[in-house]
C-alpha positions in Angstrom: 125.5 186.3 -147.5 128.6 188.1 -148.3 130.2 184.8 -149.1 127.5 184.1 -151.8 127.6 187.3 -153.4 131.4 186.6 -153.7 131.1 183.0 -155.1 128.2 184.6 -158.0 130.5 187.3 -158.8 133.7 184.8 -159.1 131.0 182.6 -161.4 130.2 185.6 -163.7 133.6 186.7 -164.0 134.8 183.3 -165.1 131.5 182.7 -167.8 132.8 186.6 -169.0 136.3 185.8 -169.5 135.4 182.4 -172.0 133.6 184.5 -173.3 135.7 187.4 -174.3 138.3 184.6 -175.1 140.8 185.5 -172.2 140.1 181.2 -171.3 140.9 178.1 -173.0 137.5 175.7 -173.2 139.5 173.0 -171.4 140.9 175.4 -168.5 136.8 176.5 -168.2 135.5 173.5 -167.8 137.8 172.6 -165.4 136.8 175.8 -163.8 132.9 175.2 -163.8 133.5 171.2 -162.5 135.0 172.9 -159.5 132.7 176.0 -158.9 129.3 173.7 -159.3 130.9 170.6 -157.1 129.0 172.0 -153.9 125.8 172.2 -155.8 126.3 168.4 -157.4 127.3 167.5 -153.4 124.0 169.2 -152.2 121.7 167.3 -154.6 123.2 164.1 -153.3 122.9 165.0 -149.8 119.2 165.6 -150.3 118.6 162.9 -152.0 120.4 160.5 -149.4 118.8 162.5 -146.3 115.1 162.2 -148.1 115.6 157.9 -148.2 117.3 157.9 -144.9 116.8 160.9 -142.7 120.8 160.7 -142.5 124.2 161.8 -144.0 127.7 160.1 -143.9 130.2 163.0 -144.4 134.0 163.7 -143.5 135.9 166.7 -144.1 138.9 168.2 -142.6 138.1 170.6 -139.4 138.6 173.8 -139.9 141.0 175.9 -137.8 138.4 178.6 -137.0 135.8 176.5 -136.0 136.4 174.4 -132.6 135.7 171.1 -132.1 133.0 171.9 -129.3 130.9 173.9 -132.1 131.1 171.4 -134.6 129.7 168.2 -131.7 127.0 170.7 -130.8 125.5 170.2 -134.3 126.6 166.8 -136.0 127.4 163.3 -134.5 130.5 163.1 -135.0 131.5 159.7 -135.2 135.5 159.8 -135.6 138.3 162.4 -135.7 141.4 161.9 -136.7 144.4 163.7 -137.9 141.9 167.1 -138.3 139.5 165.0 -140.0 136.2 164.0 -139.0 133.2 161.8 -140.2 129.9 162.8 -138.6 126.8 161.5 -139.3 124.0 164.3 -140.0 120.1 164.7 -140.0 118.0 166.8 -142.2 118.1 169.5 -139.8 121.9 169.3 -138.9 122.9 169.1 -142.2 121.2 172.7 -142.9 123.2 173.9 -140.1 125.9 172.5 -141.4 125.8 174.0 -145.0 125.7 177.5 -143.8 129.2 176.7 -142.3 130.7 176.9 -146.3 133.0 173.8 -145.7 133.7 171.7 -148.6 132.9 167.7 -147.4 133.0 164.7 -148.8 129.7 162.2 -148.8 130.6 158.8 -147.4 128.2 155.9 -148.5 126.4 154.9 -146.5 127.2 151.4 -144.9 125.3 148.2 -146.3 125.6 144.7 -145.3 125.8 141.8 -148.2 124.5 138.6 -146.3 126.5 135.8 -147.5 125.5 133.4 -145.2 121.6 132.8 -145.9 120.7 129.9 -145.5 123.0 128.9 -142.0 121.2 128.6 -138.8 121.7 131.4 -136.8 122.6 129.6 -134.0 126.0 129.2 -135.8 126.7 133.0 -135.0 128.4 133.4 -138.6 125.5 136.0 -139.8 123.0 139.1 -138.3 119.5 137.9 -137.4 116.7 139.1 -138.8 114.2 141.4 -136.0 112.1 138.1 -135.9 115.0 136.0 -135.5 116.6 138.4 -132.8 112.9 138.1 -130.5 113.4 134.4 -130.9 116.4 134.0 -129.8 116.1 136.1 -126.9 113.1 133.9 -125.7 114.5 131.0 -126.4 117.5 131.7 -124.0 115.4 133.0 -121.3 113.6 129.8 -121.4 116.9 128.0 -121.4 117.7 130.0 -118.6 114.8 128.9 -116.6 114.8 129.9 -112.6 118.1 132.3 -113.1 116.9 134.2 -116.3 114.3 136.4 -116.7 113.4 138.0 -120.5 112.5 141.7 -119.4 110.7 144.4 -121.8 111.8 147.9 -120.9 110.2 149.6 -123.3 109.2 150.1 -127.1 110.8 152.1 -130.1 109.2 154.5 -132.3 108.6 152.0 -134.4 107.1 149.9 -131.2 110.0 147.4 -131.6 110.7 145.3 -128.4 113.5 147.1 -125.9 114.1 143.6 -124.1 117.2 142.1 -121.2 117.6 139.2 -120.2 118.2 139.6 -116.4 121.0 136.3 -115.2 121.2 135.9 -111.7 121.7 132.3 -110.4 120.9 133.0 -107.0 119.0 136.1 -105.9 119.0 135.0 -102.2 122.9 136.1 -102.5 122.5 139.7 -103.0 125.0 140.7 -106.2 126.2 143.9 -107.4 124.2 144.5 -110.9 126.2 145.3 -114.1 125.1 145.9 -117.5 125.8 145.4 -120.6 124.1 146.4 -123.7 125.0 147.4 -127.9 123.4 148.4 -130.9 122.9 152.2 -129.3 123.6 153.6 -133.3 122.4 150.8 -135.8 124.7 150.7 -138.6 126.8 149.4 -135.1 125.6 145.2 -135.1 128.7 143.5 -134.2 128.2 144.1 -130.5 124.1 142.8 -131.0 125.8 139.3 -132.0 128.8 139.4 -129.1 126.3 140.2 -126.2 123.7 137.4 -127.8 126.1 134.8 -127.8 127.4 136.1 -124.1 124.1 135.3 -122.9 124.2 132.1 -124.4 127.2 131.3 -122.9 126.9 132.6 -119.5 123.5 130.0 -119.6 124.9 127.4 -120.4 128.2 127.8 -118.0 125.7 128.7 -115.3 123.9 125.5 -115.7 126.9 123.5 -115.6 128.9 125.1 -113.1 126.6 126.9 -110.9 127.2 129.7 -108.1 130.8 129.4 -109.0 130.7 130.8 -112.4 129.7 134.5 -111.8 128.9 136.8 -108.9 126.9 139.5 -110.7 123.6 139.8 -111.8 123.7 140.8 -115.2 121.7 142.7 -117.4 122.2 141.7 -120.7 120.5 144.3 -123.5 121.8 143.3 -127.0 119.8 145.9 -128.8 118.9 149.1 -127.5 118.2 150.5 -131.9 115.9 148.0 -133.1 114.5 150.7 -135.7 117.8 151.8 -137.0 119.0 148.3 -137.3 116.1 146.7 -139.0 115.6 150.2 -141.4 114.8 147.7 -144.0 111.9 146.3 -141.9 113.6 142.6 -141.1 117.1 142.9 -142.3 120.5 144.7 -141.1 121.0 145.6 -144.9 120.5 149.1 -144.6 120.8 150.1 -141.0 121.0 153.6 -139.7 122.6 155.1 -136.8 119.7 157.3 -135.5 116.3 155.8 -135.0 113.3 156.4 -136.8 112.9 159.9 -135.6 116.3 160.6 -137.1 117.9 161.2 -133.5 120.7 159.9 -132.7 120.5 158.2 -129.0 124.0 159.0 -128.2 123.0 162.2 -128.0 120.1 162.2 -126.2 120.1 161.7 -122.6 121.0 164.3 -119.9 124.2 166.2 -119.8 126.4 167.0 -116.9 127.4 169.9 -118.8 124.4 170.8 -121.3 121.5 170.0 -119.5 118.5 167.9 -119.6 117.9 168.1 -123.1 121.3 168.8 -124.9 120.5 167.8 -128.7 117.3 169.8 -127.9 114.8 166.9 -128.7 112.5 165.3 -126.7 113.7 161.8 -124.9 112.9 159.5 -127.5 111.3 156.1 -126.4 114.2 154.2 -126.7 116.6 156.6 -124.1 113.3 156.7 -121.8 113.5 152.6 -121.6 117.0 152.4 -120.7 116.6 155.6 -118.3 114.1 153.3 -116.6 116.8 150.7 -116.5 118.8 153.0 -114.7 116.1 154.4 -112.1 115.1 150.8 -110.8 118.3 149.3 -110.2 121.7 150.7 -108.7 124.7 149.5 -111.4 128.0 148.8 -110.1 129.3 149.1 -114.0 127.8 148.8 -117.1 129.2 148.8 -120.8 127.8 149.8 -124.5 129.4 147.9 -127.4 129.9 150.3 -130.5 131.3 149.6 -133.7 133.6 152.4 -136.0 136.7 152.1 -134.3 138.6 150.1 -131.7 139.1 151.7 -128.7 137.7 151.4 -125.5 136.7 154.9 -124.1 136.2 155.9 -120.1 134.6 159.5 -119.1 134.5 162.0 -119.4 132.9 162.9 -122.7 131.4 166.0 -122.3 134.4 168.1 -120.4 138.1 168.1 -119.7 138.2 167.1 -116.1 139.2 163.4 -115.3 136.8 161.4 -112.9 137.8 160.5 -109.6 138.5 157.1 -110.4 140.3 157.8 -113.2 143.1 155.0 -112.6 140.5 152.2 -111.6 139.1 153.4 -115.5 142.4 153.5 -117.2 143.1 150.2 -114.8 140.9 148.5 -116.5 141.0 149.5 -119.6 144.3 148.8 -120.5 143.2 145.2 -119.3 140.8 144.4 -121.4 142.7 145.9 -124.8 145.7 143.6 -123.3 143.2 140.5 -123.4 141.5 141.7 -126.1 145.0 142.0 -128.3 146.1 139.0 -127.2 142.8 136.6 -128.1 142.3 138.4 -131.4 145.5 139.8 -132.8 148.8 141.4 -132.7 147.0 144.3 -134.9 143.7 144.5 -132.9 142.9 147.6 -130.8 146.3 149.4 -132.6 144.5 152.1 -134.5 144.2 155.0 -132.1 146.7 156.0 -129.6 145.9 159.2 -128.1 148.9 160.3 -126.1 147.8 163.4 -124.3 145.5 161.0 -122.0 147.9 157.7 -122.5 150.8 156.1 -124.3 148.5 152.8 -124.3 147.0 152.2 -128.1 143.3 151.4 -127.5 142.4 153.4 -124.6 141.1 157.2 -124.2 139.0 159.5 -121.9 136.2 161.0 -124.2 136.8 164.3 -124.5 140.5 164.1 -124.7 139.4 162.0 -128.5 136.5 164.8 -129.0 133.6 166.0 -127.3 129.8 164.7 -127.7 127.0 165.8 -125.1 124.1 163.6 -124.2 125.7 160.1 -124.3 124.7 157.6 -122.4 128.5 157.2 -120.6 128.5 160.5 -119.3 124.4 160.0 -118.7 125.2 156.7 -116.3 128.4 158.0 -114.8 127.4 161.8 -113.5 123.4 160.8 -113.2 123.4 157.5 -111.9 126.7 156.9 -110.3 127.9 153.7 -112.6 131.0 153.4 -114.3 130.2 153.0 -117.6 132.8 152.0 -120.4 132.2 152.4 -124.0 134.0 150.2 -126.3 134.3 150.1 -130.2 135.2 146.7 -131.1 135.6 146.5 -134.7 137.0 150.3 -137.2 134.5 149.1 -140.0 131.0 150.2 -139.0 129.0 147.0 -139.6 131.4 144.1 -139.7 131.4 141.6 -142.3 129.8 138.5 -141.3 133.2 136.5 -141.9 134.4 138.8 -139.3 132.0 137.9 -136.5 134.1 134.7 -135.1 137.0 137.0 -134.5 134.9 139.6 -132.8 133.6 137.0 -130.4 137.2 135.4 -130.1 138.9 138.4 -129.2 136.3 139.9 -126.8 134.0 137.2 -124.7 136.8 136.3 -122.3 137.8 140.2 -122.1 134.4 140.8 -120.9 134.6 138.2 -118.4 137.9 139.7 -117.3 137.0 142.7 -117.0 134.0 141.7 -115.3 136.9 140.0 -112.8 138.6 143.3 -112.4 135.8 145.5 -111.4 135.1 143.4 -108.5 138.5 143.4 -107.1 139.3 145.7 -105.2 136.0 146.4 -104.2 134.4 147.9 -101.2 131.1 146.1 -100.0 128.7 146.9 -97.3 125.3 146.3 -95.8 123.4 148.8 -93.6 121.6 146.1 -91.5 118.8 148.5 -90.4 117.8 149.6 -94.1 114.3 148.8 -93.5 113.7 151.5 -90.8 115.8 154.2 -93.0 113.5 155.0 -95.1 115.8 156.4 -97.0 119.1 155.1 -99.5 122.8 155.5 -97.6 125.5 158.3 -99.5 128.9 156.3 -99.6 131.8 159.1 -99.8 135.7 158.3 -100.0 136.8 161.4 -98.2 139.2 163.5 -100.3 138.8 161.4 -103.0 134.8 161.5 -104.3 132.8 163.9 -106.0 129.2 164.0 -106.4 129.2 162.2 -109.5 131.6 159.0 -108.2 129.9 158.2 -104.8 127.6 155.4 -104.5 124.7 154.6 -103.0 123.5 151.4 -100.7 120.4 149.8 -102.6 117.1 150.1 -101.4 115.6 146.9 -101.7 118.3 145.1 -99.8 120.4 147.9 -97.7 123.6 146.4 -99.6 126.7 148.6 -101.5 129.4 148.1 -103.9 132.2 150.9 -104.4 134.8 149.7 -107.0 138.1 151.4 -106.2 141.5 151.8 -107.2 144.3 150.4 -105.1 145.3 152.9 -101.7 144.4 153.8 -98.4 140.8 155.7 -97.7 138.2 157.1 -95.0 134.6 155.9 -96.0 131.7 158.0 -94.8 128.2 157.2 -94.8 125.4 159.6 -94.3 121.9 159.3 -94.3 118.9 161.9 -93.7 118.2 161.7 -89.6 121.1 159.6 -88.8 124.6 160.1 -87.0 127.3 160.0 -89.7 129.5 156.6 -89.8 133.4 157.3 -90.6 135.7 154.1 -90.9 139.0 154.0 -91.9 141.7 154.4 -92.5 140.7 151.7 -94.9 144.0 149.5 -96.6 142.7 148.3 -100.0 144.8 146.6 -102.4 144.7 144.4 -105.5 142.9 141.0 -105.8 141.1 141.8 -102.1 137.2 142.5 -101.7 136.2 144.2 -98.3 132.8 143.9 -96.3 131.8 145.6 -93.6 128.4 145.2 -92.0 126.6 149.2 -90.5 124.0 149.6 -88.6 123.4 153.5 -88.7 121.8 155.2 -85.5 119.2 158.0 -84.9 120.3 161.4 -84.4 117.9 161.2 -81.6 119.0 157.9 -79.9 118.7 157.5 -76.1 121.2 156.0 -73.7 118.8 153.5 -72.9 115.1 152.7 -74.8 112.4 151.0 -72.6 114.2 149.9 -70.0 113.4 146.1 -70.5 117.2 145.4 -70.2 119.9 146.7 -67.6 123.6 146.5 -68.7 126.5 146.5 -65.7 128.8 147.9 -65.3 129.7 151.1 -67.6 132.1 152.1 -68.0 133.1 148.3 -68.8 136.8 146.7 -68.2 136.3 143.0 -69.0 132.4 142.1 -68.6 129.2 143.0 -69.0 125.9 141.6 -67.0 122.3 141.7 -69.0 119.9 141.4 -66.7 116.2 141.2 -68.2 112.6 141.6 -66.9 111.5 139.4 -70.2 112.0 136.3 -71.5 115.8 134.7 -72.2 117.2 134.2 -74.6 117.8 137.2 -77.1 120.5 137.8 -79.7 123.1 140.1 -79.6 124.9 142.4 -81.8 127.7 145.0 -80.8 128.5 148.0 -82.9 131.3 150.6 -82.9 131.1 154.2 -82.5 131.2 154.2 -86.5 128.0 152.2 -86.8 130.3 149.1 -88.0 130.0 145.8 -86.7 132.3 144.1 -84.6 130.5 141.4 -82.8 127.1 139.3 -83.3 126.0 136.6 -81.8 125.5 133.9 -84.3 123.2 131.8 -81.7 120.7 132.8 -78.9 122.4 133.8 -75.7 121.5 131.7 -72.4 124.0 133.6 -70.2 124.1 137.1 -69.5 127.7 137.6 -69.3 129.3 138.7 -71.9 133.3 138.9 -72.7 134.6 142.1 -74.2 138.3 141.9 -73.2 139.4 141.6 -76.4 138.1 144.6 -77.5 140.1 147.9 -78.1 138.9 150.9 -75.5 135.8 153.2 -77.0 132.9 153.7 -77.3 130.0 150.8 -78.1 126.3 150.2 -78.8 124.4 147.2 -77.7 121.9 145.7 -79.9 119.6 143.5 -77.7 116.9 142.0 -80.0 114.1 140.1 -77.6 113.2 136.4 -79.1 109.6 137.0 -78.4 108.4 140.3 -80.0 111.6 141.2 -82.0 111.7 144.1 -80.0 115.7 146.0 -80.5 116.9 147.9 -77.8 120.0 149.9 -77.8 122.9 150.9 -75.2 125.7 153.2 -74.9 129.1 151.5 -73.4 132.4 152.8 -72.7 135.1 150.3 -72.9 138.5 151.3 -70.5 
């Protein structure tokens, strides 16, 4: 208030001194340009926000305000040397004017098609929202037996949420990755790229089979369909929130601010991909934005680095190394950010500038998946002409970095999954937080823990169960590990049922089975950890079994009876 009183009284004491003479005409006008420019600003910035729900700014931050403040009520989309561009809603931008900082509108980003009349196919231009469906459908069908066309959900506008789900053999259990784009509309270049990834994962997948890929992969080109296609059909004037003027990379739970951070309601769009997220257990994921180029690891939302902070910077440095090298000498060199690396192209969120509610920090803290995000063009909707080199410089980036993240890896099965009733916590001790370990998946007992290059101790704990500790475990580059558990009952006796006896134990060399029930039976022998280190891969005539080769400890027998499946367990000690 005191501010406006000022500006008023400045006003009147200028318009007084024309008048009185003490002020050239030319030197007044000069004055009255500058003192009305916020008014002539605010006109335009209504009149923008009343068409689009939406405002393209940038000014230079001030040094009073912190950075924090300003994310907490704008989307800021880039800041650089003090100056940011943020995009603002109706209700942000109020909240922004009483701030009194002078800005600059941006216009907002449009799209000339030049390419009409081309078959989409070709890649050279956007689809249109009934072209996109087609396409989509049209690959899944391609895909027939490995690729599935999955609707998650609908926008506000109840346009289509869909995946296509690849996986050329679901007997093999994968680890699941996504990747998806078009989170902010005005973003489309990674809607083409993940489009034409499908396509080409199909088609590789139909030549080349099992050997191509050993994910299954969630493909989501377009998680915006309303801020993309703000002009009904056409990318021509695309927004970056939705229809409700939210922006959706602001919108899912915080670590840091809670459930609701931008203090909306979970708009349909976040709810599909949260559902995404709840049903299966992603090993990694990706979101493709546009604005910049720079691929960005968490966290986003606070200072701390993640526990697997060098498997992140690992791997990002790999793909802007592929990426720089398939596109150009210049590509991925306009942000270096040397407080978090020397590397141009690569930086942890928050070290570049806070946001809260993005989807990153949403997957990584929430749902244990290491999520990158990863701008791949600095203009916000890239030209048309521009699409080829998009595609150029990133598909075989993907499918390297799709390479990295699975080695070194850490995979498991709990064999007894079924009779849990319950998922298995996967801890590196020393090393994991609550937001970095994983968890075995429910439908098929496996796990998948992506790490960085050393030596750990695993732990696995379930509700009811003795805890299983291995290690130490040697992991090192261009290795994948598996380990098969079978996790025992707190409440475990020596012996169940007595159908079996086992002599003698303590053991030296042998062990006799003797049996009251029908031979044969299969065999399994687990360590004190729960991991297995012997199983019968055919049914066992003789009841003798050799264990000189292995080290003194402690054992359990598996017995499983060929008649009635019935599993019975014993305790042996090895000398």
């Amino acid at each position: 208030m005191v501010n406006i009183m000022k500006y008023f009284r400045f006003k009147i004491k200028i318009i007084s001194h024309f008048l009185l003479g003490k002020i050239h005409y030319p030197i007044f006008l000069l004055f009255f340009i500058i003192i009305n420019s916020t008014k002539v600003f605010s006109q335009n910035a209504d009149s923008i926000l009343s068409l689009r729900n939406e405002i393209f700014i940038y000014f230079k931050k001030p040094a009073y305000i912190s950075i924090e403040k300003l994310t907490r009520i704008m989307s800021i989309h880039s800041f650089k040397n003090d100056t940011i561009k943020a995009f603002l809603n109706k209700e942000q931008f109020e909240n922004f004017r009483t701030l009194n900082i002078n800005y600059k509108i941006i216009n907002p980003s449009t799209h000339k098609k030049r390419y009409t009349e081309s078959n989409v196919w070709d890649w050279n231009r956007y689809p249109t929202y009934n072209e996109y469906l087609q396409i989509m459908d049209s690959l899944a069908k391609k895909g027939y037996g490995f690729c599935e066309l999955i609707e998650a959900g609908r926008s506000v506008k109840n346009r289509k949420i869909l995946f296509l789900r690849i996986n050329n053999n679901k007997q093999w259990k994968k680890p699941s990755i996504m990747l998806s784009g078009t989170i902010h509309g005005n973003e489309p270049a990674g809607l083409v790229l993940l489009l034409r990834m499908a396509q080409f994962i199909i088609n590789k997948i139909s030549v080349d089979g099992e050997s191509f890929i050993g994910y299954d992969i969630w493909i989501n080109p377009l998680i915006n369909p309303d801020g993309l296609y703000f002009d009904e059909n056409d990318v021509y004037q695309a927004t970056r929130n939705n229809a409700n003027g939210v922006d959706l990379n602001r919108n899912f739970p915080d670590p840091v601010m809670g459930p609701h951070p931008d203090n909306k309601e979970y708009q349909p769009e976040t709810k599909a991909i949260m559902k995404i997220f709840d049903s299966i257990p992603f090993l990694f994921s990706v979101t493709f934005h546009s604005g910049e180029e720079v691929v960005n690891y968490p966290w986003d939302c606070k200072p701390d680095t993640h526990p697997d902070n060098q498997w992140f910077r690992y791997l990002a440095k790999n793909y802007v190394y592929f990426a720089n090298a398939y596109g150009s000498n210049d590509y991925f060199k306009t942000l270096v950010n040397p407080s978090v690396d020397s590397t141009y192209g690569i930086t942890r969120g928050y070290a570049w500038y806070p946001i809260y509610g993005g989807r990153q920090d949403y997957a990584c803290f929430f749902k244990h998946c290491r999520e990158f995000t990863i701008e791949i063009d600095k203009n916000l909707i890239t030209p048309e002409e521009n699409l080829q080199f998009i595609w150029n410089a990133n598909y075989l980036s993907i499918l390297k970095l799709m390479n990295n993240a699975a080695y070194p890896r850490i995979n498991g099965k709990i064999e007894n999954f079924s009779s849990l009733k319950n998922t298995v916590r996967v801890e590196l001790i020393g090393h994991d937080d609550s937001s970095s370990v994983v968890f075995s998946n429910p439908y098929n007992g496996y796990f998948y823990r992506p790490v960085f290059p050393g030596t750990y101790y695993m732990k696995l704990t379930c509700p009811q169960y003795k805890d299983t500790i291995i290690g130490p475990l040697e992991i090192n580059f261009n290795h994948s590990y598996y380990f098969y558990f079978y996790l025992f009952p707190n409440d475990i006796n020596n012996v169940n049922n007595c159908s079996y006896t086992i002599y003698p134990n303590p053991v030296n060399d042998y062990i006799v089975i003797n049996s009251q029930k029908e031979k044969p039976f299969f065999l399994n022998l687990y360590n004190i950890s729960g991991l297995k280190v012997f199983s019968s891969n055919k049914l066992i005539e003789n009841s003798i079994i050799d264990l000189k080769s292995f080290k003194p400890g402690i054992y359990w027998v598996e017995i499983v009876n060929i008649k009635d499946n019935n599993k019975e367990y014993f305790k042996i000690i090895k000398q």
